[in-house]
N, C-alpha and C positions, 0 to 999 in steps of 0.2 A: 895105464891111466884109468882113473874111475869115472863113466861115463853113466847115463842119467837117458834110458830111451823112451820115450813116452808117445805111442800111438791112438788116432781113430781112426777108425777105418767102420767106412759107410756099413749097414747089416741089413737094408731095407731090401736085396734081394739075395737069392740063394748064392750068386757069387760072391756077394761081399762076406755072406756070413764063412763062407771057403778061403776068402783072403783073412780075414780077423784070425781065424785056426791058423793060417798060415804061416801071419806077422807072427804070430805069439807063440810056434813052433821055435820060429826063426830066432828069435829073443830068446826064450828059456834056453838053444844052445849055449847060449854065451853068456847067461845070467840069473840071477835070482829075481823071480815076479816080487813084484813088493804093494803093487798094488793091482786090480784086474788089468791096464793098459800099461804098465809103468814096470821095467827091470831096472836093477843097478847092476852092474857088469863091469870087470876090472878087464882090460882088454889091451894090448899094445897097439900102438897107432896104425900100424898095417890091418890087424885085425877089428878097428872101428870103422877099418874103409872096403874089408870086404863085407862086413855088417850092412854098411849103407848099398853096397852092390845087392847086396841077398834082396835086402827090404826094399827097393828102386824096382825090382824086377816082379816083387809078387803086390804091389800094390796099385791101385788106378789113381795116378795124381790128380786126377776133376774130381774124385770126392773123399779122398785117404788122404791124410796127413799125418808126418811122423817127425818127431824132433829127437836131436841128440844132443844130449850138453853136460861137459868137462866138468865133473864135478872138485870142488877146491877137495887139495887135499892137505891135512887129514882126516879126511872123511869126518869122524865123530869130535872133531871140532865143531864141525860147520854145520852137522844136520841136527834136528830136534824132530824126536817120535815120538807118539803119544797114541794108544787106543787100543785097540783088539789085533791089531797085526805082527806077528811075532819078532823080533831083532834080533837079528843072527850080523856077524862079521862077514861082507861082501868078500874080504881077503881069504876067509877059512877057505876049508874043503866044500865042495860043492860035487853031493851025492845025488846021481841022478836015476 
């Protein structure tokens, strides 16, 4: 499934700016950044629930917040991009 992760995570002290690295470690496994907070990640359902295990354990829910959501597919139906961001297929190879 294509899922849609998009976090904040607090940066006002040294540990949040270690969680922000963290989250965003944690995401790039599993996907392409697309925006500074935001990955698209094609993922199997077991694998979007160890995702949320990973992201549940390295962030502080009183000031970090993170969302995940199902994107419809097929994908390039339903999404519209526009600007300096490059557009690549979330299905391709993904070279790390």
């Amino acid at each position: 499934m294509e899922v849609l992760v998009v976090y904040d995570v607090s940066t006002v002290t040294g540990a949040g700016q270690a969680r922000l690295r963290r989250v965003a470690q944690a995401c790039q496994a599993h996907g392409q950044r697309v925006q500074k907070s935001v990955f698209e990640c094609v993922l199997a359902p077991e694998q979007v629930e160890l995702l949320k295990h990973e992201l549940l354990s390295i962030i502080d829910e009183r000031v970090d917040s993170i969302r995940i959501y199902r994107l419809r597919e097929p994908h390039g139906r339903y999404t519209w991009m526009a600007g300096a961001q490059p557009r690549w297929d979330i299905r391709g190879s993904l070279v790390v």
